[in-house]
C-alpha positions in Angstrom: -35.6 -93.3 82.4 -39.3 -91.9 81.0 -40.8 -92.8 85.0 -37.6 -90.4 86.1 -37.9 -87.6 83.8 -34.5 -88.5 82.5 -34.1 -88.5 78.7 -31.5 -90.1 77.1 -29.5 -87.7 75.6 -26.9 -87.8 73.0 -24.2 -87.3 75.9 -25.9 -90.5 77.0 -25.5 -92.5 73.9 -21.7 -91.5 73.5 -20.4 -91.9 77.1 -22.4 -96.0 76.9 -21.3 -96.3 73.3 -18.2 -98.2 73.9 -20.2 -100.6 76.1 -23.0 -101.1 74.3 -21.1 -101.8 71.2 -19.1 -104.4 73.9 -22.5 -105.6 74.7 -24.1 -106.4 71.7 -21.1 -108.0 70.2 -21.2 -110.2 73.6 -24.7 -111.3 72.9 -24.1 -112.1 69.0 -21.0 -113.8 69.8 -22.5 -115.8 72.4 -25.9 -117.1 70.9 -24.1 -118.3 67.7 -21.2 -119.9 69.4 -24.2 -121.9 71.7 -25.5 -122.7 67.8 -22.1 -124.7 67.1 -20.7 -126.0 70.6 -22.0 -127.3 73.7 -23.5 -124.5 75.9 -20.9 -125.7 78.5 -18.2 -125.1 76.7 -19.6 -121.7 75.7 -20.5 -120.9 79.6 -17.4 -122.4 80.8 -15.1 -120.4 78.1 -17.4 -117.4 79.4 -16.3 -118.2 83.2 -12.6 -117.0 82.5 -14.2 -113.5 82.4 -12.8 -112.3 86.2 -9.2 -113.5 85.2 -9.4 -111.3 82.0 -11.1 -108.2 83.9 -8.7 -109.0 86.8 -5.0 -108.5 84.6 -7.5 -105.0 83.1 -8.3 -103.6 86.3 -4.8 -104.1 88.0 -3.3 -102.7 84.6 -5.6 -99.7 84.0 -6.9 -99.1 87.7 -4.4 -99.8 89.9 -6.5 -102.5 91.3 -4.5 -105.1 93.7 -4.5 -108.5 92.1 -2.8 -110.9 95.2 -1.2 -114.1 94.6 -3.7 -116.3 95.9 -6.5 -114.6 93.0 -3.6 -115.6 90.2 -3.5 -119.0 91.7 -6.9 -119.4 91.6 -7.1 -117.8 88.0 -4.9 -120.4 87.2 -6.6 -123.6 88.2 -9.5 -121.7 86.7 -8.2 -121.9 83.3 -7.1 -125.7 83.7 -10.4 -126.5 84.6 -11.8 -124.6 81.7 -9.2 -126.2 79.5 -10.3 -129.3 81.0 -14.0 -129.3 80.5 -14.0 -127.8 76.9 -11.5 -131.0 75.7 -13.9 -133.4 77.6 -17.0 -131.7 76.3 -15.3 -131.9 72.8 -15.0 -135.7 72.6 -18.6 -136.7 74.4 -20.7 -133.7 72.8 -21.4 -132.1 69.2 -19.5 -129.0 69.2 -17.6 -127.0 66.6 -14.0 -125.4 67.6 -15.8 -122.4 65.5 -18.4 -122.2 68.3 -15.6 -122.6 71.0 -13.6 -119.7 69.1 -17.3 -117.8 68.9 -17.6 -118.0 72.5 -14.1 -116.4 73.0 -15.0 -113.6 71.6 -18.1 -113.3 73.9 -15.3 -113.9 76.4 -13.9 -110.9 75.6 -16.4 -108.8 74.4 -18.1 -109.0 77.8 -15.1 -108.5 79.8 -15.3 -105.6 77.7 -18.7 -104.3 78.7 -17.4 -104.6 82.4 -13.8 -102.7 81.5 -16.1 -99.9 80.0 -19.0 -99.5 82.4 -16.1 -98.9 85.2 -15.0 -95.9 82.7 -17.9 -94.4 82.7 -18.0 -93.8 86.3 -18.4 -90.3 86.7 -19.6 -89.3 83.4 -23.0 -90.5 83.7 -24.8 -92.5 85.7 -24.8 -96.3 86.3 -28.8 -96.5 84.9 -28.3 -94.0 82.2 -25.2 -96.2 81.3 -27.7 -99.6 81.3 -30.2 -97.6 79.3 -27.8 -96.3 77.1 -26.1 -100.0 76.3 -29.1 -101.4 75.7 -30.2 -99.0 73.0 -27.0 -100.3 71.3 -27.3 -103.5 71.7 -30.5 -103.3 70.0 -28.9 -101.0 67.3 -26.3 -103.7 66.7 -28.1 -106.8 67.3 -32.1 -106.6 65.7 -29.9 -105.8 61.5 -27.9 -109.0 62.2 -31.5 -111.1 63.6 -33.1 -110.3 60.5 -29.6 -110.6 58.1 -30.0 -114.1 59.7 -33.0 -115.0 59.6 -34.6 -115.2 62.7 -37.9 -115.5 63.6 -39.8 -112.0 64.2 -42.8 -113.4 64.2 -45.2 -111.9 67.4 -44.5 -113.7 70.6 -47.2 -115.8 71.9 -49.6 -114.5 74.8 -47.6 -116.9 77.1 -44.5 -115.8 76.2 -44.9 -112.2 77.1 -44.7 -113.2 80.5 -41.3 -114.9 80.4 -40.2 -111.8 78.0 -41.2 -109.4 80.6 -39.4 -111.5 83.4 -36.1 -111.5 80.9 -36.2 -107.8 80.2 -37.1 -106.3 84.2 -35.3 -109.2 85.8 -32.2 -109.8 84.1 -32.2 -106.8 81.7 -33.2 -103.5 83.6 -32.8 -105.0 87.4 -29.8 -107.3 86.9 -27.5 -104.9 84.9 -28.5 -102.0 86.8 -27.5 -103.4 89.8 -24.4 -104.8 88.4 -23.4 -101.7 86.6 -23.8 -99.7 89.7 -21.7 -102.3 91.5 -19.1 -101.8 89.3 -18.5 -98.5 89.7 -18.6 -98.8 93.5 -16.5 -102.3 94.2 -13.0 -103.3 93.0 -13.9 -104.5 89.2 -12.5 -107.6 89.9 -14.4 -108.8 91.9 -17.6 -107.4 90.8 -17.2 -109.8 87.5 -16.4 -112.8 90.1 -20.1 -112.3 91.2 
C-alpha cells in the first residue's frame, strides 16, 4: 500500500474489520487445534470449507449450487467423517483440538463470506492489507497471553519468513481475495 501511495485509512480498517476479525480467529483456532489433534484431522475438518461457503453464497448471493456440487459435498463430509474417526484411533489427538479446528472451519469460511461483501467498498488489496492489520491486532495479545516465543528470528529464518509473508501472505491472499470478488464464491473456496 506505501509502494502505491495508498494509505490505509480508517474506511479501510472498518470495511476489512469483519474479515480480519474472521481471519485472526481462523489462525488462533487453527494453530491450537494442530497443538491437540492430528494436523489431518485439523486440515481435513478445514477441507469442508466450500460446502459451508457453498449453502452461504447460494443463501445470501443467489449463487447456483447444482445437484451434482451437494452430492459431492456429501461424500466430502463422509470422507471427512471418515478420516477424523480413523485418525482418532491410530494418532494422538484431542476431540478439543478436533472441536478447535471447527471453529477455524468456520471462521475461515467466514473470512471468504466477508471478503465477497466487501466488493465494491474497497478494494481486494486494501481489503488483504486491511485483514492483516487485524489479524495482527487480534492474534500478537493472545502469542504473548500464551507464551510464545518472541524471541528474534534467526538470520536463516528471515528467509522462510519473507517467503511466508510475500508468498502466501501478500501474493496468495491478494490473489485469492480478488478472485473472490470476481468468480462465483463457491468455487473460489474449492481452489
Amino acid at each position: 500500500m506505501t509502494v502505491r501511495r495508498t494509505p490505509v485509512t480508517l474506511r479501510v480498517m472498518r470495511a476489512s474489520m469483519a474479515g480480519g476479525i474472521a481471519l485472526g480467529a481462523d489462525v488462533a483456532f487453527f494453530f491450537s487445534a494442530i497443538k491437540l489433534t492430528t494436523v489431518a484431522n485439523a486440515t481435513v475438518i478445514g477441507a469442508l470449507q466450500p460446502v459451508v461457503v457453498a449453502i452461504t453464497a447460494n443463501r445470501f448471493f443467489g449463487e447456483t449450487i447444482r445437484r451434482r456440487d451437494i452430492v459431492l459435498g456429501l461424500v466430502a463430509i463422509v470422507g471427512v467423517v471418515v478420516v477424523v474417526l480413523a485418525a482418532a484411533s491410530d494418532a494422538p489427538s484431542d476431540w478439543r483440538g478436533d472441536a478447535l479446528a471447527v471453529g477455524a472451519l468456520f471462521s475461515w469460511s467466514a473470512y471468504f463470506i466477508f471478503a465477497r461483501q466487501a466488493k465494491g467498498v474497497i478494494t481486494s488489496n486494501e481489503y488483504t492489507v486491511g485483514a492483516a492489520i487485524w489479524v495482527a491486532i487480534i492474534n500478537a495479545p493472545l502469542a504473548v497471553l500464551f507464551g510464545q516465543s518472541m524471541a528474534w528470528p534467526s538470520l536463516g529464518n528471515w528467509f522462510w519468513i519473507l517467503v511466508m509473508a510475500f508468498g502466501a501472505g501478500i501474493l496468495g491472499h491478494a490473489a485469492m481475495n480478488w478472485s473472490l470478488q470476481q468468480i462465483p464464491l463457491w468455487l473460489g473456496s474449492t481452489f
